[in-house]
Z-matrix of the N, CA and C atoms (Angstrom, degrees):
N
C 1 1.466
C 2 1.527 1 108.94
N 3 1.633 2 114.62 1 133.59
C 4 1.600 3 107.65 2 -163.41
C 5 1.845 4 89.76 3 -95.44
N 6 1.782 5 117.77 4 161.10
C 7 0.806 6 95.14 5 162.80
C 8 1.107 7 150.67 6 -103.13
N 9 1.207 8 134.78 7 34.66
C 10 1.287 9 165.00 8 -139.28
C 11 1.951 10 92.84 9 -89.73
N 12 1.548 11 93.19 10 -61.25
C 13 2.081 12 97.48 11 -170.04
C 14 1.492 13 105.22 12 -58.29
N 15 1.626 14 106.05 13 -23.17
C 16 1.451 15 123.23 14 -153.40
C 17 1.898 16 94.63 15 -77.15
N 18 1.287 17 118.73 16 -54.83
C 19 1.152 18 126.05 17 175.52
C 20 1.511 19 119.01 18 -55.35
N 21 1.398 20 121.59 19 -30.73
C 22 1.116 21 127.84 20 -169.19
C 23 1.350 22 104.97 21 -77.15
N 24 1.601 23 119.40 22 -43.06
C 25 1.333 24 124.02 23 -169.17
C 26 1.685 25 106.01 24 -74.01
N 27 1.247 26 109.96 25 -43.04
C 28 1.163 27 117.99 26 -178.09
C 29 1.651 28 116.53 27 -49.48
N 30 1.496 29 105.52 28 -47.37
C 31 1.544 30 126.57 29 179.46
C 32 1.654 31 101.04 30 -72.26
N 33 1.358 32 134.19 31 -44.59
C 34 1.481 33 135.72 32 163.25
C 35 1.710 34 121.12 33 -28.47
N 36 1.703 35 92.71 34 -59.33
C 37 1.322 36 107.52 35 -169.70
C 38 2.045 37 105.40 36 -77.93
N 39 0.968 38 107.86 37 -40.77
C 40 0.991 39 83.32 38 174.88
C 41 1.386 40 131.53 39 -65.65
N 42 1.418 41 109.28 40 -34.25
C 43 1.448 42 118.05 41 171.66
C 44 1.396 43 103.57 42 -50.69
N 45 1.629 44 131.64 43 -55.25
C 46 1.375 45 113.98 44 171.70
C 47 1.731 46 144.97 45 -40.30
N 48 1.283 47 85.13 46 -31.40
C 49 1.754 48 111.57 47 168.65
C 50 1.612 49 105.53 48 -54.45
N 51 1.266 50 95.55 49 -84.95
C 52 1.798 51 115.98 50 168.29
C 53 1.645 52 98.31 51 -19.61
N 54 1.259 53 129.53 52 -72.17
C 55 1.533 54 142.33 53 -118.44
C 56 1.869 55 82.66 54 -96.86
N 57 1.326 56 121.11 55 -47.67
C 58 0.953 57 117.53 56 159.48
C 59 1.887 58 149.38 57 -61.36
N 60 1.020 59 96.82 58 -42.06
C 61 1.406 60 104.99 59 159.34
C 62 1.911 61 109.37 60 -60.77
N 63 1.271 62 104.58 61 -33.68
C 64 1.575 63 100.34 62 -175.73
C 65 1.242 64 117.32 63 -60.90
N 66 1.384 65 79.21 64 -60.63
C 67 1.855 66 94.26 65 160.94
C 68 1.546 67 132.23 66 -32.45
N 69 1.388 68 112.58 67 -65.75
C 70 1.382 69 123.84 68 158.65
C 71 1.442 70 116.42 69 -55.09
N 72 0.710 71 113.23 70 -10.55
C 73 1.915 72 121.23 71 169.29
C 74 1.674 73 107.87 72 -80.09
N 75 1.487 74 107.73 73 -65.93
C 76 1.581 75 103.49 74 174.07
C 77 1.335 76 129.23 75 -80.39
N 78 1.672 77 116.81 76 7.14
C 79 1.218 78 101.36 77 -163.58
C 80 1.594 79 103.90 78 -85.76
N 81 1.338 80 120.78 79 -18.60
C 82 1.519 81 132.35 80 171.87
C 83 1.974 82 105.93 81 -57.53
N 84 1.001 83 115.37 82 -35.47
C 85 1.521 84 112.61 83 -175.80
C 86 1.814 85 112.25 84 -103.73
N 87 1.634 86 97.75 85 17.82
C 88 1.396 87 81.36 86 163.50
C 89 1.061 88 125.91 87 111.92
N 90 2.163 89 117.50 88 -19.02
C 91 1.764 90 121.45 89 -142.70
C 92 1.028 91 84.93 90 -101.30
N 93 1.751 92 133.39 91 165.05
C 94 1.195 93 139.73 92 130.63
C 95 1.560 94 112.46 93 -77.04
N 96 1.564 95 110.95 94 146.35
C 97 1.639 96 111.25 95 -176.79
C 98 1.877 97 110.04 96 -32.28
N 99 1.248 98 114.94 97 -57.10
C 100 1.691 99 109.80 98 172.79
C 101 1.137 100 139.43 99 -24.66
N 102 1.868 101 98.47 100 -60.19
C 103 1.717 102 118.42 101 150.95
C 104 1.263 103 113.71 102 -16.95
N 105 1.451 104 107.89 103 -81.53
C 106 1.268 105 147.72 104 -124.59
C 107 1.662 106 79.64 105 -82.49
N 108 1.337 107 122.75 106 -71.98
C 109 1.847 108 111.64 107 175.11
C 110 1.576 109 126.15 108 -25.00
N 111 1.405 110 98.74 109 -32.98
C 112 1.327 111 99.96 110 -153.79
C 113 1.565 112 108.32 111 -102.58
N 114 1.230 113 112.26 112 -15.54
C 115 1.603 114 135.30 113 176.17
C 116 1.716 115 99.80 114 -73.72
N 117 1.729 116 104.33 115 -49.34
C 118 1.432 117 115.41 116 -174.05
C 119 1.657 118 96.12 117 -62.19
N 120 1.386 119 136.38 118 -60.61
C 121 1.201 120 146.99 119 173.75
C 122 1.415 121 119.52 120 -31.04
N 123 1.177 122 103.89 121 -54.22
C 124 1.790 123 106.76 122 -177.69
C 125 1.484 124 96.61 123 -76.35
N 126 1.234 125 122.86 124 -38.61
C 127 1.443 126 108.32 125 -167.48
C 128 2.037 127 97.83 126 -74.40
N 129 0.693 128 135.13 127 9.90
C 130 1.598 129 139.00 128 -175.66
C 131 1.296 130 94.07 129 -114.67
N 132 0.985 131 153.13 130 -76.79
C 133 1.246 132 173.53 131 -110.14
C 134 1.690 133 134.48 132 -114.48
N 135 1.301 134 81.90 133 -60.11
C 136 1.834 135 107.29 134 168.11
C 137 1.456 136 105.24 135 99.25
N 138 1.160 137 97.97 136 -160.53
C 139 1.465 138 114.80 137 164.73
C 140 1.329 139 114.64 138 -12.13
N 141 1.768 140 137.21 139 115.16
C 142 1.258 141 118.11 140 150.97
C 143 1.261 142 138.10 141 -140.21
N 144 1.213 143 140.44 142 168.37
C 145 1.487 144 122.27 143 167.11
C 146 1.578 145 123.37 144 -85.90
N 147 1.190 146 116.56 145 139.37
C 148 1.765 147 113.75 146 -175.50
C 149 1.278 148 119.32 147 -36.63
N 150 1.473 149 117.16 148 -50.55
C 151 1.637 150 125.89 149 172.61
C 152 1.623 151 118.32 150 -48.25
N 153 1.410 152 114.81 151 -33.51
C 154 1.234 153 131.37 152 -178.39
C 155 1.742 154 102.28 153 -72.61
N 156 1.576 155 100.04 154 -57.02
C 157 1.424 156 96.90 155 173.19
C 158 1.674 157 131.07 156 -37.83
N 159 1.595 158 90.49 157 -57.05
C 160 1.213 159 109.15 158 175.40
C 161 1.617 160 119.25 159 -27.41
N 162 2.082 161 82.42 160 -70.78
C 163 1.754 162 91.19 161 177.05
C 164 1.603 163 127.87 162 -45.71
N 165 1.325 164 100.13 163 -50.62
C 166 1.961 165 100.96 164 169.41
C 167 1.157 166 117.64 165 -37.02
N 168 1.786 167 111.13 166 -65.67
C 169 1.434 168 88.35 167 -148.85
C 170 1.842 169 97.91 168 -105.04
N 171 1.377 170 103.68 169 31.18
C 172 1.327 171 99.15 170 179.17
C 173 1.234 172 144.57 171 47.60
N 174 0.849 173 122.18 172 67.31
C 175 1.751 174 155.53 173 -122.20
C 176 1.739 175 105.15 174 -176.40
N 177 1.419 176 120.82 175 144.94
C 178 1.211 177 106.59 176 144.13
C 179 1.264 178 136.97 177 -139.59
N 180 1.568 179 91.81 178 -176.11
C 181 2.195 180 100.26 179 -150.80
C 182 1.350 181 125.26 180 -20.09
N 183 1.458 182 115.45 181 -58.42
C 184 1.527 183 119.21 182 164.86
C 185 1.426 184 124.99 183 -62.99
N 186 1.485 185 107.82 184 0.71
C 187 1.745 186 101.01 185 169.77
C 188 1.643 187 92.75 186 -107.40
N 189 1.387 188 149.88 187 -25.48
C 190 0.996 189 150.35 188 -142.73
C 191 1.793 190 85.66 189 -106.09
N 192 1.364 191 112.66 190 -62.08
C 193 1.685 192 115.34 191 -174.22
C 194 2.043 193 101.18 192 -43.63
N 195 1.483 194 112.67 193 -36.90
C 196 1.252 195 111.25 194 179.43
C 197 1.524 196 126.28 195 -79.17
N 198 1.032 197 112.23 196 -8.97
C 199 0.866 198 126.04 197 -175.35
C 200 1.984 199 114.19 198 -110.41
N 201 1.050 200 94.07 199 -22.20
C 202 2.403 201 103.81 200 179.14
C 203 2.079 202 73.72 201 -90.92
N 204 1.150 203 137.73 202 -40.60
C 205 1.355 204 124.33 203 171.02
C 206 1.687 205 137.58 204 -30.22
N 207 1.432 206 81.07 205 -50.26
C 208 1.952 207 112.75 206 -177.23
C 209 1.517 208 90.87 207 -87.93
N 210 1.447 209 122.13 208 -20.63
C 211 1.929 210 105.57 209 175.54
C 212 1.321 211 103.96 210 -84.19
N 213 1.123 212 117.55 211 -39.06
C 214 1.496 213 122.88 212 -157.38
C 215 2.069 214 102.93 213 -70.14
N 216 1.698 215 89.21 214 -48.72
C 217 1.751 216 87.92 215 166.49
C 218 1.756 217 123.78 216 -77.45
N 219 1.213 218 113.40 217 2.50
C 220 1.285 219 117.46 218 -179.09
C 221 1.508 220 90.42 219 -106.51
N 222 1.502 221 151.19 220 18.27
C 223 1.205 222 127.43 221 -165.34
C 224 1.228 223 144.53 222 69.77
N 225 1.435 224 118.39 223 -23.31
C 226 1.423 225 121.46 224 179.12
C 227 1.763 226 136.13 225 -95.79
N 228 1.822 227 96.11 226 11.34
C 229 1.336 228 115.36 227 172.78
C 230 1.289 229 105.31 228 -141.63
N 231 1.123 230 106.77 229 153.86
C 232 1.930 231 114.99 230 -178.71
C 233 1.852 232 83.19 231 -158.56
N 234 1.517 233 91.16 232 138.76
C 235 1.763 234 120.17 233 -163.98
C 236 1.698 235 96.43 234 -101.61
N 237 1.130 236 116.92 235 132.93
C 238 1.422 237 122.61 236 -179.37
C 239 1.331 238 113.85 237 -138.90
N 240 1.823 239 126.28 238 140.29
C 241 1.097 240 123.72 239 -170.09
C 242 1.764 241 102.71 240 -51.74
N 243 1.515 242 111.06 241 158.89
C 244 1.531 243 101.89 242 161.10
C 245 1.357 244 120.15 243 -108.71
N 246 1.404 245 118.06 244 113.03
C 247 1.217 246 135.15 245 154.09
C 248 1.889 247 124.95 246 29.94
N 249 1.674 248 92.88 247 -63.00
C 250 1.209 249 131.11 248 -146.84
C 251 1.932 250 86.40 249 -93.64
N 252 1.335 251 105.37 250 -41.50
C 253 1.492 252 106.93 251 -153.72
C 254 2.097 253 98.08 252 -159.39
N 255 1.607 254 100.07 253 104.75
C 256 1.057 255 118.41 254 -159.52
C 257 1.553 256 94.94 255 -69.63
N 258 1.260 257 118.06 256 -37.02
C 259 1.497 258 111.64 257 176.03
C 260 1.827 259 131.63 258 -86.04
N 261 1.052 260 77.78 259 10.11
C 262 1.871 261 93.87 260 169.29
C 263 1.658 262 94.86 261 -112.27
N 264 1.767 263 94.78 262 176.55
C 265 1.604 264 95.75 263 178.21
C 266 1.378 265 74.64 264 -156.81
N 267 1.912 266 109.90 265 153.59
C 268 1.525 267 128.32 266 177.06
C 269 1.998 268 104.36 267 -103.64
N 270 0.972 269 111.67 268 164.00
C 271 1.303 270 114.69 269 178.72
C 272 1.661 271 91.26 270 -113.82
N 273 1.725 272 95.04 271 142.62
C 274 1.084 273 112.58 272 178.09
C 275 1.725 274 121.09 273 -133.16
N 276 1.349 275 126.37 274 160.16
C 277 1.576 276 116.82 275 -179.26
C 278 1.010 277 119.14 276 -74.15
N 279 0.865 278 160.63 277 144.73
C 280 1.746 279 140.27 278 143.43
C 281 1.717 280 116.74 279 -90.40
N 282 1.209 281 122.96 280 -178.41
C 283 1.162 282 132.67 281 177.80
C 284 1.858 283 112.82 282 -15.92
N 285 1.354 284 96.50 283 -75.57
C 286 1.195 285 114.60 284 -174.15
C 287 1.439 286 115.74 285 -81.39
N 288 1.309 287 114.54 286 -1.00
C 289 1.564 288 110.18 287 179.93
C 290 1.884 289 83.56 288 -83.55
N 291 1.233 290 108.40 289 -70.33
C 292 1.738 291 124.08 290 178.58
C 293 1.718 292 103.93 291 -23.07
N 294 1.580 293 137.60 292 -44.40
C 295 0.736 294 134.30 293 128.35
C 296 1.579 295 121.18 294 10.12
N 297 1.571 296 93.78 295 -103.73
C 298 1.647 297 117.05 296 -156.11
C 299 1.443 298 104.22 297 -63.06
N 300 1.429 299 116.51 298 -52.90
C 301 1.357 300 117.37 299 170.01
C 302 1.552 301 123.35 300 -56.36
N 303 1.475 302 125.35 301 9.24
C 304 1.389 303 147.28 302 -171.23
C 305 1.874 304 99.26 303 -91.25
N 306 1.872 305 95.84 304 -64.05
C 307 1.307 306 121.17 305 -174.68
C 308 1.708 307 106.82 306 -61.65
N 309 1.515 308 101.54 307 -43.80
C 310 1.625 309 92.37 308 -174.47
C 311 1.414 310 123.22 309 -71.92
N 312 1.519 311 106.50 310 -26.71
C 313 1.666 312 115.00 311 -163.32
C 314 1.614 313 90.23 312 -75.44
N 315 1.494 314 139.58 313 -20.91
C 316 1.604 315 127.58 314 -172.76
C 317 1.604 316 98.39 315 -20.14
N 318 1.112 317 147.41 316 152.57
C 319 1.140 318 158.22 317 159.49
C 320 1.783 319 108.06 318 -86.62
N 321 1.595 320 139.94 319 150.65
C 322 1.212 321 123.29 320 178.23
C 323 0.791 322 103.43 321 -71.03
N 324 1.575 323 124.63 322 152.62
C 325 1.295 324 139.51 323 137.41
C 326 1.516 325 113.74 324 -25.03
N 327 1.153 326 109.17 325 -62.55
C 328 1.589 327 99.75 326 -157.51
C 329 1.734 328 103.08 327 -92.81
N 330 1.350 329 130.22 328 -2.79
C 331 1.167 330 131.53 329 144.46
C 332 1.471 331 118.96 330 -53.89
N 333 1.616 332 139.37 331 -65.00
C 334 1.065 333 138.70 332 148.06
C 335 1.258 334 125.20 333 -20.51
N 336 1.431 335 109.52 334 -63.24
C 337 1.803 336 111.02 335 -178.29
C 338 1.739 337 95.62 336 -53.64
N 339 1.566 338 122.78 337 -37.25
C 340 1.586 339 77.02 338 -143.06
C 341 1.935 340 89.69 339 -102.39
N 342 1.026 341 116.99 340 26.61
C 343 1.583 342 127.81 341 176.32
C 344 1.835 343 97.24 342 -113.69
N 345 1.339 344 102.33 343 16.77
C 346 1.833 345 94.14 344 164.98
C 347 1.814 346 89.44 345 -110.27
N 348 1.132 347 125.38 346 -16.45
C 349 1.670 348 115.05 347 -161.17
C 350 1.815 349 86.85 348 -80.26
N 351 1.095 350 126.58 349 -15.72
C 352 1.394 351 130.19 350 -177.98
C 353 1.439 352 103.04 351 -48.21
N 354 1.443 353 125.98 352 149.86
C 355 1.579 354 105.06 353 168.71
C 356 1.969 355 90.48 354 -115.50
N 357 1.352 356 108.60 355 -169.39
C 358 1.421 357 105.39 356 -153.56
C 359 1.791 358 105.62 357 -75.53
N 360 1.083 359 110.51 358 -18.65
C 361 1.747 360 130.57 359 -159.97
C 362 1.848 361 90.87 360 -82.04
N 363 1.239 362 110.27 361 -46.78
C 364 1.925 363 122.82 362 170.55
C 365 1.143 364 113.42 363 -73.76
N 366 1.578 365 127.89 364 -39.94
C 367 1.680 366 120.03 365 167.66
C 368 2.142 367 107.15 366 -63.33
N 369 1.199 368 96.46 367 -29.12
C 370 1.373 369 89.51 368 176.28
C 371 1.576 370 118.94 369 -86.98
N 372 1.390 371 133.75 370 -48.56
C 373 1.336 372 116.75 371 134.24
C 374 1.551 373 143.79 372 -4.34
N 375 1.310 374 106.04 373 -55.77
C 376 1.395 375 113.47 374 168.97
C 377 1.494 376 119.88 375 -74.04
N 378 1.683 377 128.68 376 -20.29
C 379 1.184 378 113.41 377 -166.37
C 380 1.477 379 83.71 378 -116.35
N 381 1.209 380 132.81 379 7.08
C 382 1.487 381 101.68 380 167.25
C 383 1.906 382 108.65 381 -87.63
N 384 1.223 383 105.03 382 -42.44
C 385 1.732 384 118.02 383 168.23
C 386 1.696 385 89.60 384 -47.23
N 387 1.309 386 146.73 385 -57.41
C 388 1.174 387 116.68 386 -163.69
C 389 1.191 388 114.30 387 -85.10
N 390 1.507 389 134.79 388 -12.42
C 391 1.564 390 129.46 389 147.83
C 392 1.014 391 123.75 390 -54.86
N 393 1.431 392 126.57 391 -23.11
C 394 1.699 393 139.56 392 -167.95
C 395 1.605 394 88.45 393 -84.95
N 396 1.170 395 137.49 394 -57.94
C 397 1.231 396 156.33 395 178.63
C 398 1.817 397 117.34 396 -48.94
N 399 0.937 398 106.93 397 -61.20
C 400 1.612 399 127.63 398 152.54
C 401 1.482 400 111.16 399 -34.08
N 402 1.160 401 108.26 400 -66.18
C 403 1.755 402 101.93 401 -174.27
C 404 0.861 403 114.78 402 -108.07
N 405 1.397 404 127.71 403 38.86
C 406 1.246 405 144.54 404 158.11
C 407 1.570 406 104.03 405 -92.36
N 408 1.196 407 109.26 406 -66.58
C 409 1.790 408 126.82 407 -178.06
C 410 1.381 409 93.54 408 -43.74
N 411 1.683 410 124.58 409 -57.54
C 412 1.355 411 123.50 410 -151.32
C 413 1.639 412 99.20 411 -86.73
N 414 1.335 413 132.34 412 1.79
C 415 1.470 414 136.83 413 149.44
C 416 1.502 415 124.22 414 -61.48
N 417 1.864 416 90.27 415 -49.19
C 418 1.732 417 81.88 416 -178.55
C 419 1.423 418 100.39 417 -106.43
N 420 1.225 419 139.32 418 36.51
C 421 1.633 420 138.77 419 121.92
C 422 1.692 421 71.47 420 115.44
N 423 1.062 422 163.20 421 -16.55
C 424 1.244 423 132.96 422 -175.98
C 425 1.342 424 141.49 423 -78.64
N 426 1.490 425 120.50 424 22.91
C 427 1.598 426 162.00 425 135.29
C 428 1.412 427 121.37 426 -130.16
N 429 1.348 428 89.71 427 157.80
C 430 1.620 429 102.80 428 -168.85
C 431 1.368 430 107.09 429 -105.20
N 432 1.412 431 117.72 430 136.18
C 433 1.399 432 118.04 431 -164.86
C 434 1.251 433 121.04 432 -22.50
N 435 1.460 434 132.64 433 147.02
C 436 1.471 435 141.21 434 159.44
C 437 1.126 436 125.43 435 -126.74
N 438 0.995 437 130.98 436 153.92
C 439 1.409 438 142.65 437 171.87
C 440 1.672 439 156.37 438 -25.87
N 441 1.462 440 94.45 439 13.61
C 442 1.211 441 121.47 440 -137.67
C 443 1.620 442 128.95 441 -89.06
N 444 0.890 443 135.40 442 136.48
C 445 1.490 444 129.47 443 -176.33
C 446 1.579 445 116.15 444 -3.55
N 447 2.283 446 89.23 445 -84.59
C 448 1.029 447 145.96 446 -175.53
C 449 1.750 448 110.56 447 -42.99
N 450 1.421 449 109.41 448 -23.10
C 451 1.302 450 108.40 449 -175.48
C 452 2.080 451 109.06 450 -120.23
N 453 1.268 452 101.59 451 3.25
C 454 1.384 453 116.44 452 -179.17
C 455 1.473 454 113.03 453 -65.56
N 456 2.081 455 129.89 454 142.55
C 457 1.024 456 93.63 455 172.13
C 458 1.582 457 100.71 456 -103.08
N 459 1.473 458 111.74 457 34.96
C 460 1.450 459 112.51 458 168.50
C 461 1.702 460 126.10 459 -73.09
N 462 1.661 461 95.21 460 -34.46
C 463 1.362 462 133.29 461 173.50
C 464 1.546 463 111.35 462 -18.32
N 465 0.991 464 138.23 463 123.64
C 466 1.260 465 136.72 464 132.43
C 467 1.701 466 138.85 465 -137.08
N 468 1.452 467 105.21 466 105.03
C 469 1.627 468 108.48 467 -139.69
C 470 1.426 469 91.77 468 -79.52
N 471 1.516 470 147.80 469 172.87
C 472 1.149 471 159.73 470 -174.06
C 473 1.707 472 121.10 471 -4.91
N 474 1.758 473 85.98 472 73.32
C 475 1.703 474 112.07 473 -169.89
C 476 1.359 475 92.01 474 -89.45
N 477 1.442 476 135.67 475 -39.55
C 478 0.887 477 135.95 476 -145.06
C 479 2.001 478 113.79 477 -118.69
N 480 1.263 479 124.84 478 138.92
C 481 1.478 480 104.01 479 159.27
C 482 0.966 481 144.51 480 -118.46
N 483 1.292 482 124.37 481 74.79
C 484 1.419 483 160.11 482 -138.65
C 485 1.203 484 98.36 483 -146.97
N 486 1.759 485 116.74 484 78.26
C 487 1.681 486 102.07 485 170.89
C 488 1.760 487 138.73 486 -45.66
N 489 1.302 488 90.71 487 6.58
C 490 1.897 489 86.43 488 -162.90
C 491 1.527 490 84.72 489 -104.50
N 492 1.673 491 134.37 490 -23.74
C 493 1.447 492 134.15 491 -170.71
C 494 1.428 493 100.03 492 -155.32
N 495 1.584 494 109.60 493 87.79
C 496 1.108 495 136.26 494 171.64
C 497 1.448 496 128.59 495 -63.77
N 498 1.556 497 101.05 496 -35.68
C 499 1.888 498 130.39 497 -158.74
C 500 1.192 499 92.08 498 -108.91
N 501 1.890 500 108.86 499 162.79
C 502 1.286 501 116.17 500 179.21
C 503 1.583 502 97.08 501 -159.96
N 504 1.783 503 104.27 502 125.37
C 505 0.999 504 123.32 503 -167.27
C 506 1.853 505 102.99 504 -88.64
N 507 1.354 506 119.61 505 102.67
C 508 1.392 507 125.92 506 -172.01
C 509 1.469 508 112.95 507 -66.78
N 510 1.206 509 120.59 508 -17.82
C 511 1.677 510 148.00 509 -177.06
C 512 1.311 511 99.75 510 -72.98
N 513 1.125 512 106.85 511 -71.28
C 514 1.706 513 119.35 512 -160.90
C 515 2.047 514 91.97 513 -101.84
N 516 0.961 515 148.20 514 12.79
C 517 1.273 516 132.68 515 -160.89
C 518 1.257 517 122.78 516 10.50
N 519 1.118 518 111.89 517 73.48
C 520 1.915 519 113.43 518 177.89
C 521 1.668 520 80.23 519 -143.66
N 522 1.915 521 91.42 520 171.83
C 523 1.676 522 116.98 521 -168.81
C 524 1.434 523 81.07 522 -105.11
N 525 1.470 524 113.76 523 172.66
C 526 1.594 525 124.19 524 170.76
C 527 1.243 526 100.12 525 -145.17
N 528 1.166 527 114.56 526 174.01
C 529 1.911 528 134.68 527 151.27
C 530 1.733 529 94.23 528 -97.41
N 531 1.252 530 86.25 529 -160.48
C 532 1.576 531 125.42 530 -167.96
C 533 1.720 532 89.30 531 -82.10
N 534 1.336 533 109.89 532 -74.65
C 535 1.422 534 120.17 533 159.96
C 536 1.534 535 125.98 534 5.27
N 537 1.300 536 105.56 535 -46.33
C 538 1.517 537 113.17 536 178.05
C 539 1.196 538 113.32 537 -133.43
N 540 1.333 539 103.11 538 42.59
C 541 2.052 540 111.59 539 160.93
C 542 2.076 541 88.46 540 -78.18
N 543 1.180 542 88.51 541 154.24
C 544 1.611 543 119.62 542 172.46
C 545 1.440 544 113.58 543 -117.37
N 546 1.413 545 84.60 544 139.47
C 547 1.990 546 98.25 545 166.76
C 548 1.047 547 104.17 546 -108.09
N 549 1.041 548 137.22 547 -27.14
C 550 1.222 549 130.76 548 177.06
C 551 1.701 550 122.64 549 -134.74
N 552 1.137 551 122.59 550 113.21
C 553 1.697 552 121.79 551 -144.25
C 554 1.832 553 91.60 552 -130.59
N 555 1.277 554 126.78 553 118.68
C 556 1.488 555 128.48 554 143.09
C 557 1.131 556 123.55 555 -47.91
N 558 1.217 557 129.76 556 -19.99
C 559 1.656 558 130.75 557 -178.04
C 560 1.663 559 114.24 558 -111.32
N 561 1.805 560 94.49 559 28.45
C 562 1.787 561 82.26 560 -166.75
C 563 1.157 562 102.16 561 -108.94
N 564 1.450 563 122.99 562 145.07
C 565 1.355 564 144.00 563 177.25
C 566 1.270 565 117.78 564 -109.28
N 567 1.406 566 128.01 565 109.25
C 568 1.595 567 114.38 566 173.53
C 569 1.252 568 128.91 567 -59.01
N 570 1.181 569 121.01 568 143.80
C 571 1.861 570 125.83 569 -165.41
C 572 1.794 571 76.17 570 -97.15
N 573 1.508 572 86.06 571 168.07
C 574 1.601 573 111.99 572 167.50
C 575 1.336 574 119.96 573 -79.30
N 576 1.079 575 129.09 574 147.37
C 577 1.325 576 146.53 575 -164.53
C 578 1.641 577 91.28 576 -47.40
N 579 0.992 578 134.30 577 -74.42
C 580 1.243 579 126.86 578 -170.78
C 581 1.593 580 124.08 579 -52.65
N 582 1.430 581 113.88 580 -45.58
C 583 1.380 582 125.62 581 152.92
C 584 1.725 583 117.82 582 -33.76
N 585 1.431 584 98.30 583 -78.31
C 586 1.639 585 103.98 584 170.68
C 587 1.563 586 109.45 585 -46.95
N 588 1.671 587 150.86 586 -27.94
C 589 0.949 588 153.29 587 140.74
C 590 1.277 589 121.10 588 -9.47
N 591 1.577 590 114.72 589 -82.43
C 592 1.319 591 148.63 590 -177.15
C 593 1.409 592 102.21 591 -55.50
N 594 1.679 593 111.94 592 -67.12
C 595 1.337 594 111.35 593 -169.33
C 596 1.621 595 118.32 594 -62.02
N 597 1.527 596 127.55 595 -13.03
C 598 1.369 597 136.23 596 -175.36
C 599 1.178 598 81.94 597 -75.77
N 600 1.657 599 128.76 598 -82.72
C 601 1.561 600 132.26 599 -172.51
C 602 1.343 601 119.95 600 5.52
N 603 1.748 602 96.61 601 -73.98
C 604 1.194 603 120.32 602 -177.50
C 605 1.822 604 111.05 603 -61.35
N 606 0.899 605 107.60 604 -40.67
C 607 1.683 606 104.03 605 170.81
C 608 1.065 607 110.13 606 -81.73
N 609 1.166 608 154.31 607 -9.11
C 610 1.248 609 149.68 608 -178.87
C 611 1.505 610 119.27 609 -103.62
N 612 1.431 611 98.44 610 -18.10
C 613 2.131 612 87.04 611 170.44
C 614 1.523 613 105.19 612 -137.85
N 615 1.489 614 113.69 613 27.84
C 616 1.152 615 140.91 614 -177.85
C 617 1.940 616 118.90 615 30.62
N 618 1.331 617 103.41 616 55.71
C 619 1.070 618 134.34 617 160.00
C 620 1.485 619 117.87 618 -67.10
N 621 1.421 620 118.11 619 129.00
C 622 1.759 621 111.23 620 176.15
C 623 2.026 622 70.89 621 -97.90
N 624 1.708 623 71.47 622 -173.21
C 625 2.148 624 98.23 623 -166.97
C 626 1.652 625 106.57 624 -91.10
């Protein structure tokens, strides 16, 4: 048996765990799973526009517009001009959205427990395979950009030679391991196609510059 099906199922089931506990988190306040993405989303994210929504959680516009609808009359979204573009408007949380999206994001229990038996050399293992993984999907269009190390133009993969903190976060000026690659980063900026190029290179056959 190759392991390829083996990974997939493995990566399935856990997502079911996750997808469920979330679930059981919002179903007491009311959300349908849709809600409940998009509550989780803004609270990650911030500020957004519906189309944007859409794209995340993969859904579309007229199911997402129906759904930021049922937040906005339930309290937990309020629509605001955008900044950027007077004729668009971003969706935002309010009080009680910040709330619910508090209750839903709990992480499982037994997801947590069993990602503490990890030791630090395996937490770093695992998040570079899921950056490798990440911008792979978001190459052949089957996710929509994320947040990610690998695509940052903060990025700089094996700046340093110090096997334990190879990387160097240009944002924050600190060294990293593998350990503290991100999938999802508030401070990330996409580099340019050519940038993101170079900088994969370099993370990928672990070359400094």
């Amino acid at each position: 048996m190759t392991a390829l099906p083996q990974i997939t199922m493995g990566l399935a089931r856990l997502g079911a765990v996750i997808r469920e506990q979330t679930w059981h988190n919002a179903e007491p306040l009311g959300l349908t799973p849709t809600q409940t993405q998009i509550l989780v989303l803004l609270a990650q994210r911030g500020p957004t526009r519906v189309g944007e929504a859409a794209e995340q959680v993969a859904i579309s516009q007229p199911t997402a517009s129906d759904a930021v609808g049922a937040l906005v009359r339930k309290g937990h979204i309020s629509k605001r001009r955008d900044p950027a573009d007077a004729r668009a408007t971003r969706l935002h949380l309010t009080a009680s959205g910040h709330e619910a999206a508090k209750a839903i994001e709990t992480w499982p229990d037994a997801i947590l427990g069993a990602l503490h038996v990890l030791d630090n050399d395996e937490r770093g293992v695992l998040l570079r395979a899921l950056n490798k993984l990440i911008r792979e999907l978001q190459l052949s269009r089957r996710m929509p950009v994320q947040r990610i190390c690998v695509t940052c133009t903060h990025f700089r993969p094996h700046a340093h030679l110090d096997p334990a903190s190879p990387h160097h976060c240009a944002f924050l000026d600190v060294a990293f391991g593998d350990a503290g690659l991100r999938v999802d980063c508030g401070d990330h900026t996409e580099a340019d196609e050519a940038a993101r190029q170079a900088s994969w290179e370099r993370f990928n056959t672990g070359t400094s510059r």
